[in-house]
C-alpha positions in Angstrom: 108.0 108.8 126.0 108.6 108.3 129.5 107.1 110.2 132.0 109.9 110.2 134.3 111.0 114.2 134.3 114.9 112.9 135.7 115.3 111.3 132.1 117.9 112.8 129.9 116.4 112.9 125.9 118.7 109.9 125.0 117.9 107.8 128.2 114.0 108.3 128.0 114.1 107.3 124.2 116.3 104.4 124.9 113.7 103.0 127.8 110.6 103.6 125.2 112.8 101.9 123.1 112.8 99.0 125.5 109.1 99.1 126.4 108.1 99.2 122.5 110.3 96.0 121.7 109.2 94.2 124.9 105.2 94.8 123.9 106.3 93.1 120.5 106.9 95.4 118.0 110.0 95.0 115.6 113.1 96.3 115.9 112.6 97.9 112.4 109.4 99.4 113.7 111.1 100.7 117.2 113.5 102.2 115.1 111.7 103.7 113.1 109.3 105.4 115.9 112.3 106.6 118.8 114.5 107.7 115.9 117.8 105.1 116.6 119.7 103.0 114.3 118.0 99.4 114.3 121.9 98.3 115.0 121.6 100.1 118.5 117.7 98.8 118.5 119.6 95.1 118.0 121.9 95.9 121.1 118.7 96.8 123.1 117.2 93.8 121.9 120.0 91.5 123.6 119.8 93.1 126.8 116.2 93.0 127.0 116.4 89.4 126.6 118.9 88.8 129.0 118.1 91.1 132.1 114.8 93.0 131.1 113.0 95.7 131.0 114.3 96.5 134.7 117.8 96.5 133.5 116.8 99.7 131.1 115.2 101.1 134.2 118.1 101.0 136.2 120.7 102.3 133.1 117.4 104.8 132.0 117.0 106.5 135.7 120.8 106.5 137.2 120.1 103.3 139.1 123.0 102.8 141.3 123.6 106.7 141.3 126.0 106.8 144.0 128.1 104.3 141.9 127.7 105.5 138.1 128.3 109.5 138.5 130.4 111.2 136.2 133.4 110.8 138.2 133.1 107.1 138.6 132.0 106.9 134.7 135.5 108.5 134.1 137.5 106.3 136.2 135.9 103.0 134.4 136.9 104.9 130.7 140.5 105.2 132.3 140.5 101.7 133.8 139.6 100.3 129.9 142.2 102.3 128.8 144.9 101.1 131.0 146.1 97.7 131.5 144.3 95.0 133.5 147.3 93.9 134.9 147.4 97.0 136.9 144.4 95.4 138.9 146.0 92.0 139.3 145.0 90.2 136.0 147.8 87.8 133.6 146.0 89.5 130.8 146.7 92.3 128.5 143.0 93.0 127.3 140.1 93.4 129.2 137.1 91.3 129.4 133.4 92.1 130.3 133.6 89.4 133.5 136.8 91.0 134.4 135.3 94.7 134.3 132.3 93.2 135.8 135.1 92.3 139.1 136.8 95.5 139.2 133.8 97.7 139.6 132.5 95.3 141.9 136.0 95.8 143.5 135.5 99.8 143.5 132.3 101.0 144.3 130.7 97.8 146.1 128.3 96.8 143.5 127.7 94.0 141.3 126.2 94.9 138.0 124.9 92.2 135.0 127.7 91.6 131.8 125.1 92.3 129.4 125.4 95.7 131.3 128.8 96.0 131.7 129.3 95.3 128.1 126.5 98.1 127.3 128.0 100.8 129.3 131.5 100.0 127.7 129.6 101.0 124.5 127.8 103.6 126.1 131.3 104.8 127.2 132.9 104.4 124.1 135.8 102.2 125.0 134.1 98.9 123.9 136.8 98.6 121.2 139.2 98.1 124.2 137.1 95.1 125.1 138.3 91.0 123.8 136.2 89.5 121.8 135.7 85.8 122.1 137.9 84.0 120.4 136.5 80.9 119.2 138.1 77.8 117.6 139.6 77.8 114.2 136.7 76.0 112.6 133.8 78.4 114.2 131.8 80.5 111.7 132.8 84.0 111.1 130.8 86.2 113.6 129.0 83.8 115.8 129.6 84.4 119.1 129.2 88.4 118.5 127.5 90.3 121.5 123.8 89.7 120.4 125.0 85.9 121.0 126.5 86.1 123.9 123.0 88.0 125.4 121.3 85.1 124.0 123.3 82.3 125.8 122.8 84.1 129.0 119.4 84.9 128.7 119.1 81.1 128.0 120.8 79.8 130.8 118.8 81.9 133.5 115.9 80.2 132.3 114.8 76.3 132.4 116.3 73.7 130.2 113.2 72.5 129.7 112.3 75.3 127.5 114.7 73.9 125.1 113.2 70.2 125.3 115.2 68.8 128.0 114.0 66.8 130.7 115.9 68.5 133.3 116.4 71.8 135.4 119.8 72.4 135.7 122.3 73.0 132.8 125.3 70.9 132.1 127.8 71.8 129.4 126.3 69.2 127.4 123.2 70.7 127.4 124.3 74.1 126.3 126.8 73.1 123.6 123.3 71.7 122.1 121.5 74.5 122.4 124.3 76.5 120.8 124.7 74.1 118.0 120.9 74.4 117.1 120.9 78.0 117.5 123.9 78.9 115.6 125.3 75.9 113.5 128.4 75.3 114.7 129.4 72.6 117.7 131.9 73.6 120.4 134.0 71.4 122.5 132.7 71.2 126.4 135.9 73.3 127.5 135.0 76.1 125.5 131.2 76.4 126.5 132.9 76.2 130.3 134.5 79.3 128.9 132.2 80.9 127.9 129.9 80.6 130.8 132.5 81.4 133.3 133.4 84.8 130.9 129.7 85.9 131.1 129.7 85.2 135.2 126.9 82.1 135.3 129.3 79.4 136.0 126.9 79.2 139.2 124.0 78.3 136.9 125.8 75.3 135.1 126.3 71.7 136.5 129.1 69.8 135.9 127.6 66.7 135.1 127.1 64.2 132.0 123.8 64.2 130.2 
């Protein structure tokens, strides 16, 4: 276990956690040896892929402190809770890029989706959260959270690890990727949308192949 004597039980079993499936070993095995459901192992998993280990030393440790106490934890449950529209969204439901913006907007500090959407869990109001809704003909399931980690853990590395002969994404690009990775082919607008709801529309080129 971590060594770190700030570490709550939970937070020094869920950075083990993190340093077990980053040396390699399954999630059935890290489950097995820090005592957590291979579901929240799964969750882990996705965030380890998209921000690493440092984002479990920040969530493990109180990183950000200043920003995450109890009180500010509580005003984030309430803000779920409530409408977005009350901070100047045309929605009804909240969204992880749209939390992402308000807590920018509060405390001055710009944390990852894949950890907005963990501390939504973490906070219990994740139910409060949209899903993606994809088009009628997408497979049941696809674009759950473990996909979404995996799209932006793709996208903040090269396209040439997926066998293009570029370095930038384009829409093009990533609908492939997506199509080989989870059988189904979206149209260009909705990988535009997707990007831009995870917050790496910065990464992405608008360009053809």
């Amino acid at each position: 276990m971590s060594r770190n004597p700030k570490l709550t039980p939970f937070a020094s079993k869920r950075l083990r956690a993190a340093q077990l499936l980053a040396a390699g070993q399954s999630m059935d095995s890290v489950a097995r040896t820090v005592d957590i459901s291979v579901n929240t192992i799964r969750r882990y998993k996705a965030i380890l892929d998209a921000d690493g280990i440092e984002a479990f030393e920040k969530i493990s440790v109180g990183g950000r402190r200043s920003a995450l106490d109890d009180q500010a934890r509580a005003w984030i449950t309430k803000t779920v809770r409530g409408s977005p529209r009350r901070h100047g969204f045309d929605v009804d439901q909240w969204t992880n890029a749209k939390l992402q913006m308000v807590i920018e907007r509060q405390f001055s500090v710009r944390f990852s989706i894949v950890y907005v959407r963990q501390l939504t869990i973490d906070l219990g109001v994740h139910d409060r959260m949209r899903s993606f809704k994809a088009p009628m003909q997408r497979a049941p399931g696809v674009l759950d959270d473990d996909a979404l980690a995996w799209i932006a853990a793709a996208m903040r590395h090269s396209p040439r690890l997926h066998d293009f002969d570029a370095d930038r994404w384009t829409t093009p690009r990533l609908t492939t990727i997506i199509e080989r990775r989870f059988g189904v082919r979206y149209s260009r607008r909705y990988v535009w949308q997707i990007v831009t709801e995870l917050g790496l529309a910065h990464l992405l080129t608008r360009m053809s192949n």
